[in-house]
C-alpha positions in Angstrom: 0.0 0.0 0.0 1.6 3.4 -0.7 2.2 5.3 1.9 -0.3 8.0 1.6 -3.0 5.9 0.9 -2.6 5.2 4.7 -4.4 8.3 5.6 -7.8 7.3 3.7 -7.6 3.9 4.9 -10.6 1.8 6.1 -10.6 1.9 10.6 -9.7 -1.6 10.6 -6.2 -1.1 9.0 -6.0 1.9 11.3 -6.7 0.1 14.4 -4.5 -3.1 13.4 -1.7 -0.4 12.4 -2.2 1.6 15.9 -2.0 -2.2 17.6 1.5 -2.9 15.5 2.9 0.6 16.3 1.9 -0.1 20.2 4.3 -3.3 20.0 7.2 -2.6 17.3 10.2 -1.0 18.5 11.8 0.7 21.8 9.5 2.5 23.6 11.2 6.5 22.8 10.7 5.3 19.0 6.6 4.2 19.2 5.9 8.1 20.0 6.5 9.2 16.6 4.8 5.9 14.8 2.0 6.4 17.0 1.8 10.0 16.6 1.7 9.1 12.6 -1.0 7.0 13.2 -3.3 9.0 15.2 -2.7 11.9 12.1 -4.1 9.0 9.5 -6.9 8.3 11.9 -7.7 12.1 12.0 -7.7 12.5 8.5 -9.2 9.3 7.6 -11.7 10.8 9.5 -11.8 8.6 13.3 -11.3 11.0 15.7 -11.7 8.5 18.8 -9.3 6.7 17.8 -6.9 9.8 16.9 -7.4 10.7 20.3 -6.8 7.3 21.9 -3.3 7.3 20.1 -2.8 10.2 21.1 -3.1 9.7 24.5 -1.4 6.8 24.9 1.6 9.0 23.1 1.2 11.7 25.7 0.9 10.4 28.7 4.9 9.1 28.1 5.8 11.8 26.2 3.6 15.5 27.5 6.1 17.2 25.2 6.6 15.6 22.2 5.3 18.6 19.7 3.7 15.8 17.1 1.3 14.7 19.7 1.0 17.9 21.3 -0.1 19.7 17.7 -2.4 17.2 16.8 -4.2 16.9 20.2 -4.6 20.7 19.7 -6.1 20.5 16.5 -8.4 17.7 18.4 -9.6 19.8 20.8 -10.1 22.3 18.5 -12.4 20.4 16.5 -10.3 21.2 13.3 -12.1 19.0 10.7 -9.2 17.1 8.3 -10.5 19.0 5.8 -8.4 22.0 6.4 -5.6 19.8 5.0 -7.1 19.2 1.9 -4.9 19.3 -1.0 -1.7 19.8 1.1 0.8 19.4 0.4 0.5 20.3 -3.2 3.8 19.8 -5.0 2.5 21.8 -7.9 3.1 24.8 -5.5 6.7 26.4 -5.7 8.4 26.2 -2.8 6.0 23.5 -1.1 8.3 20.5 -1.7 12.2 21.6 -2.7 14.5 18.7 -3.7 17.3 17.7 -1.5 20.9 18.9 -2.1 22.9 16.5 -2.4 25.8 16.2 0.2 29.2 16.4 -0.9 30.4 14.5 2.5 32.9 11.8 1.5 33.9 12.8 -2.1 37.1 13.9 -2.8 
């Protein structure tokens, strides 16, 4: 599944996914995959468990900013439509490419 067809997944693939990200990794790494999957539960439109997720994220991390911004946006009742069409790579300056490094070239 490409990866941003993640956020407009079905709430059974979310929940399974939110499971997996509960279980894979050391614990200081499953703030950011859960924080990842409570912003595909938000846009996909499953606000309960968005805010599950990101409980579960805050109450080990209080200041991880991920968590913290989307829990705002929760609590502000910010529908995921505000994010519609973003991030548009059609827009200048929206997605740059990388420069490449010249580390280790002589």
């Amino acid at each position: 599944m490409p990866s941003r067809d993640i956020l407009v997944a079905p709430a059974a693939l979310l929940s399974r996914t939110f499971r997996d990200a509960l279980n894979i990794g050391a614990p200081r790494s499953r703030r950011g995959s859960v924080s990842l999957v409570a912003f595909a539960a938000w846009r996909a439109g499953q606000g309960a468990l968005a805010a599950v997720a990101l409980e579960r994220t805050l109450s080990l991390h209080p200041d991880y900013s991920l968590a913290v911004l989307l829990d705002d946006l929760l609590r502000r009742g910010v529908p995921p439509s505000e994010l519609d069409g973003w991030p548009s790579v059609g827009m200048p300056g929206v997605v740059r490419p990388r420069r490449r490094s010249r580390r280790g070239r002589r």
